[in-house]
C-alpha positions in Angstrom: -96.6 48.0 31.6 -94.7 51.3 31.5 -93.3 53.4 34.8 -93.5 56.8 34.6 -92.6 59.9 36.5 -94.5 62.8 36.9 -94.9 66.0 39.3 -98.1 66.9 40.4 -98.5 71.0 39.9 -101.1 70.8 42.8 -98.5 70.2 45.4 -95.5 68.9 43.7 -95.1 65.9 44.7 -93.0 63.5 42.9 -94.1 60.1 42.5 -93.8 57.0 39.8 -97.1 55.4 38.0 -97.0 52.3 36.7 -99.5 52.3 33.8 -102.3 49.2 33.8 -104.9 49.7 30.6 -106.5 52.9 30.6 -106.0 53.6 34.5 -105.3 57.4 34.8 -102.2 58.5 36.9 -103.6 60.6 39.9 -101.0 62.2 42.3 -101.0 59.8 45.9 -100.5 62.9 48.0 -103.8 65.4 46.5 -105.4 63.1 44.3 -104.6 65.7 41.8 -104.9 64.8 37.9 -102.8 67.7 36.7 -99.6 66.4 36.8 -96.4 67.1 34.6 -94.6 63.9 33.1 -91.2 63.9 34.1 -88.2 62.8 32.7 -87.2 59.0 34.1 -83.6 57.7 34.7 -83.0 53.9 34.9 -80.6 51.5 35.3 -79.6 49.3 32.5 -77.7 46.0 32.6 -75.1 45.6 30.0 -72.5 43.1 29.5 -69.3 45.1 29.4 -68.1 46.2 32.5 -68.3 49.4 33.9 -65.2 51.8 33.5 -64.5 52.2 37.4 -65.6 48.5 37.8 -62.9 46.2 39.7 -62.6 42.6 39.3 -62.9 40.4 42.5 -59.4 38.3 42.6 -61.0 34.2 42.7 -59.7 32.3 45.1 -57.4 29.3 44.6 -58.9 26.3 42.4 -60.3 24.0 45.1 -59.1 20.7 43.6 -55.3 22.0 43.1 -54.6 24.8 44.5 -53.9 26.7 41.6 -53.8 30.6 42.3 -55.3 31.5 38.9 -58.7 30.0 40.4 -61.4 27.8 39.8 -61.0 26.3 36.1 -58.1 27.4 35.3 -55.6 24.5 35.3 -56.7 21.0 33.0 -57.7 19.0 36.1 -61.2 18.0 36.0 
């Protein structure tokens, strides 16, 4: 099920739409139908890390002690 954006040209209101079947998007405020699809931005999830991203020093390993963190030295 697609979310869309759109502007109604009634009252301009902005508002998303989630599309189910052949439901027709209808502006919340009016109740207008002549609306103007609009141009979404979304978030996406990635796995490399942002370019202003810092990394969260780990604490020391709790078994130990070792300042590298958790996993890091060959105790089990």
């Amino acid at each position: 099920m697609p979310l869309f954006e759109y502007a109604c040209k009634t009252c301009d209101h902005r508002f998303e739409w989630l599309t189910r079947g052949a439901a027709t998007p209808e502006c919340p405020s009016c109740h207008g139908t002549d609306l103007e699809k609009r141009q979404s931005v979304f978030a996406a999830r990635t796995s490399a890390q942002a370019g202003g991203a810092t990394q969260v020093p780990l604490g020391p390993c709790g078994s130990c002690g070792d300042p590298r963190g958790p996993g890091s030295c060959s105790m089990n």
